[in-house]
C-alpha positions as CSV (number, residue, x, y, z in Angstrom):
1,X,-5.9,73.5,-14.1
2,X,-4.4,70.3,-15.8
3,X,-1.2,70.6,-14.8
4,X,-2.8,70.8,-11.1
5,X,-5.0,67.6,-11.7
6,X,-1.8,65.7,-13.1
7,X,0.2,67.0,-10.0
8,X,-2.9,65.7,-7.9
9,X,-3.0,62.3,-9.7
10,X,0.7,61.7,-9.7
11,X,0.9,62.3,-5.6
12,X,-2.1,60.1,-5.6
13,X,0.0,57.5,-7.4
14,X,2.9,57.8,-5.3
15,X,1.0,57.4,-1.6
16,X,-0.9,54.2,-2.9
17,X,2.7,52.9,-4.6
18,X,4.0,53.7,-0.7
19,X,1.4,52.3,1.0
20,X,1.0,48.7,-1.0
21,X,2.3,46.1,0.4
22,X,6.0,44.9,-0.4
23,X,6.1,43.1,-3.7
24,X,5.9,39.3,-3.1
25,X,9.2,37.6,-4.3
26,X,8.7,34.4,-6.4
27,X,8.4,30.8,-4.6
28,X,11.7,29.4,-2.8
29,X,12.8,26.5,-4.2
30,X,11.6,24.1,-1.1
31,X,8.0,25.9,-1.2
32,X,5.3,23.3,-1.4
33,X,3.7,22.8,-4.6
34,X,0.6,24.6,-5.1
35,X,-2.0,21.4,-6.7
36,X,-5.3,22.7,-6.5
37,X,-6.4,19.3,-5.2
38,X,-10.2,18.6,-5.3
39,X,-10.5,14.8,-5.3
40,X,-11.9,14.3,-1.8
41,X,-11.9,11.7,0.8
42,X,-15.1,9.6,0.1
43,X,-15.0,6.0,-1.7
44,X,-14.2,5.8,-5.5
45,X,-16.1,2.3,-6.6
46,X,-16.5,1.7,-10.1
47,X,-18.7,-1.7,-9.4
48,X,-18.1,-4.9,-8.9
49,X,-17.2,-6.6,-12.4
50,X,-13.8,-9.0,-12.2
51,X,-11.1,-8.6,-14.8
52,X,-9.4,-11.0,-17.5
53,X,-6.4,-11.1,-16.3
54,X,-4.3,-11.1,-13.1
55,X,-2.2,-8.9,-10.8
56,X,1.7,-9.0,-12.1
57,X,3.2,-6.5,-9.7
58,X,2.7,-3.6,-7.7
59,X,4.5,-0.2,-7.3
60,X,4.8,3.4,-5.5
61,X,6.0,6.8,-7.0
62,X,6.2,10.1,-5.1
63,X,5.2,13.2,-6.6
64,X,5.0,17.1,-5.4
65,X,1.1,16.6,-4.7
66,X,0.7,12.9,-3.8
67,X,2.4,9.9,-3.2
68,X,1.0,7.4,-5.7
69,X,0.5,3.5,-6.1
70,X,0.3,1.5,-9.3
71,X,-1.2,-2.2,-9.6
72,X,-0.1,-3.9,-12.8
73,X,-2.4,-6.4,-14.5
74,X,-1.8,-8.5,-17.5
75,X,-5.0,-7.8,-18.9
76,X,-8.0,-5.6,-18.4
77,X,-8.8,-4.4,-15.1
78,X,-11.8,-5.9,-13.1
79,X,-13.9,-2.8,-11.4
80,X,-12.1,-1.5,-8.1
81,X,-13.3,0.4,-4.9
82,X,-11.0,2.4,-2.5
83,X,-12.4,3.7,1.2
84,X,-11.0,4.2,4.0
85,X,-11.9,1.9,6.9
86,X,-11.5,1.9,10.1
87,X,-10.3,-1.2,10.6
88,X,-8.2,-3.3,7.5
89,X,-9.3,-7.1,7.2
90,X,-8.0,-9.8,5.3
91,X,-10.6,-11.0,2.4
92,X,-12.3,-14.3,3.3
93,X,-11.3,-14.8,6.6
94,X,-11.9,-10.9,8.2
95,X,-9.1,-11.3,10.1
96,X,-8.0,-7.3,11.3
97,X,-4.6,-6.9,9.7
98,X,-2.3,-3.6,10.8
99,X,-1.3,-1.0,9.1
100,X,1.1,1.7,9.9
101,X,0.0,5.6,9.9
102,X,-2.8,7.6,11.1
103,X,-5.3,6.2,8.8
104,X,-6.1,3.1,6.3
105,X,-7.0,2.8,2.1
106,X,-8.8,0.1,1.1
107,X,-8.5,-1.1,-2.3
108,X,-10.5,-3.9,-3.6
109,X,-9.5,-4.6,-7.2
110,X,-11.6,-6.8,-9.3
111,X,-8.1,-9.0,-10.8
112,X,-6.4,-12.2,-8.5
113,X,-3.1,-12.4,-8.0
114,X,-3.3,-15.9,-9.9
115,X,-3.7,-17.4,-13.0
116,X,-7.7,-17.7,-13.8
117,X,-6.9,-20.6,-15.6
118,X,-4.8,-22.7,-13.7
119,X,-4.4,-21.7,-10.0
120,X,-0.8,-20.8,-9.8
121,X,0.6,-17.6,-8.3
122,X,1.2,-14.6,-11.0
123,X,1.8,-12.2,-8.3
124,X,4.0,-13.8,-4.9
125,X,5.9,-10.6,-3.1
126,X,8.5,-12.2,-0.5
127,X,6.9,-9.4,2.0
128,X,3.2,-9.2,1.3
129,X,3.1,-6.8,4.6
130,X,5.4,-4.2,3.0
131,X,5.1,-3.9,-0.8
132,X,6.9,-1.6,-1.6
133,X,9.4,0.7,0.3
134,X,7.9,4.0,1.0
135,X,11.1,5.4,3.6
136,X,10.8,9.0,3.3
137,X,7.4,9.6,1.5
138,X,5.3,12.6,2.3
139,X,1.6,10.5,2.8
140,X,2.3,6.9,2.4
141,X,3.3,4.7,5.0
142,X,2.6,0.9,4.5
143,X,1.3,-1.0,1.3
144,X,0.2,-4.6,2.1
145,X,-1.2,-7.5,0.0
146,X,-4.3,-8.7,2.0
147,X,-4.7,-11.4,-0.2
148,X,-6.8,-12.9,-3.0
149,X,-10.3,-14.3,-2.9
150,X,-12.9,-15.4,-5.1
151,X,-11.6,-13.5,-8.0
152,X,-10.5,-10.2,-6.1
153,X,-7.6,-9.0,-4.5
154,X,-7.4,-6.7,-1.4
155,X,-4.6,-4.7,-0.9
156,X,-4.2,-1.7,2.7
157,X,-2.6,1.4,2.3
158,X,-1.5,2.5,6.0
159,X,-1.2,6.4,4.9
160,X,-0.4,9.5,7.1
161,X,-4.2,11.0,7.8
162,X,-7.5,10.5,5.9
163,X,-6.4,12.8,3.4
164,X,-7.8,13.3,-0.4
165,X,-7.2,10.4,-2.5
166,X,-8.3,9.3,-6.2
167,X,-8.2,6.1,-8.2
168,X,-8.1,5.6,-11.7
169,X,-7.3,3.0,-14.7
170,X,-4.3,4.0,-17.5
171,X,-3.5,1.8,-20.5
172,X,-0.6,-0.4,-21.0
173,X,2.3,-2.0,-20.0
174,X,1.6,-3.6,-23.1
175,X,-1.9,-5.1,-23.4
176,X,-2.3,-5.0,-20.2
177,X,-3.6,-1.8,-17.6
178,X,-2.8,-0.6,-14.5
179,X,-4.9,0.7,-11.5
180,X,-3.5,3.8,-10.3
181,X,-4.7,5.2,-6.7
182,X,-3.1,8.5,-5.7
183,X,-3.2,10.3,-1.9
184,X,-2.8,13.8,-1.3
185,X,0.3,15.2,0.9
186,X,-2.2,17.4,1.9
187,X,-5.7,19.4,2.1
């Protein structure tokens, strides 16, 4: 009788081993990364409180989930708030400013891009309509300087879509932080 049941249980094994699907091979090398992304596409605002110090630079990285932008300040980092709009304007004036891609970030950080003190340009790009170069990246597709007014500086991301996107503050270079704002390749 056990000899049957083992018989029994051992074909049993054998049609469900025949009948499973083919093993799944491990990812390709070019397979998209899998980033568990749950950050969202509403407004990050932290308030409205300006910073001590001002704007020094800002920069772009790509990574396998998001394509990423970095604002340096020389001191600590006024409040910020990123949204997307439907239309980008300068600060002060409202004049509608373009952006490349399929939608546009906002990001209102609470640090000039002068000196406090004395008025005189800390942060000057030669091409405040492009940035940074971002030829090639997956979401971003334009970062602009929209200017500085009354304390705060406005910056538009043109990206690909309204996709998820997060904004944060990190420590350093130096005594200084950084604003950090991050968009999603994807859903």
């Amino acid at each position: 009788m056990k000899a049957r049941r083992r018989a029994g249980l051992a074909g049993l094994l054998l049609a469900a081993v025949a009948l499973a699907p083919a093993a799944v091979s491990a990812p390709s090398a070019t397979a998209a990364p899998s980033c568990g992304i749950t950050w969202g596409s509403l407004p990050k605002d932290t308030g409205v409180d300006l910073g001590s110090g001002p704007i020094t630079d800002v920069r772009s990285g790509r990574h396998g989930c998001f394509d990423r932008v970095v604002i340096d300040i020389s001191g600590d980092a006024g409040d910020h708030r990123v949204r997307y709009v439907s239309t980008y304007r300068a600060p002060g004036s409202g004049a509608a400013l373009s952006l490349r891609g399929g939608a546009r970030l906002e990001v209102l950080v609470g640090n000039p891009t002068y000196d406090p003190d004395t008025g005189e340009a800390v942060y000057d790009p030669a091409d405040r309509a492009n940035l940074v170069d971002v030829t090639g990246y997956d979401t971003l597709r334009q970062v602009r300087l929209g200017g500085s007014f009354e304390g705060q500086t406005s910056l538009g991301l043109g990206v690909r879509a309204r996709l998820p996107m997060r904004a944060f503050v990190l420590d350093g270079p130096g005594a200084g932080q950084r604003l950090v704002v991050d968009v999603a390749h994807r859903w």
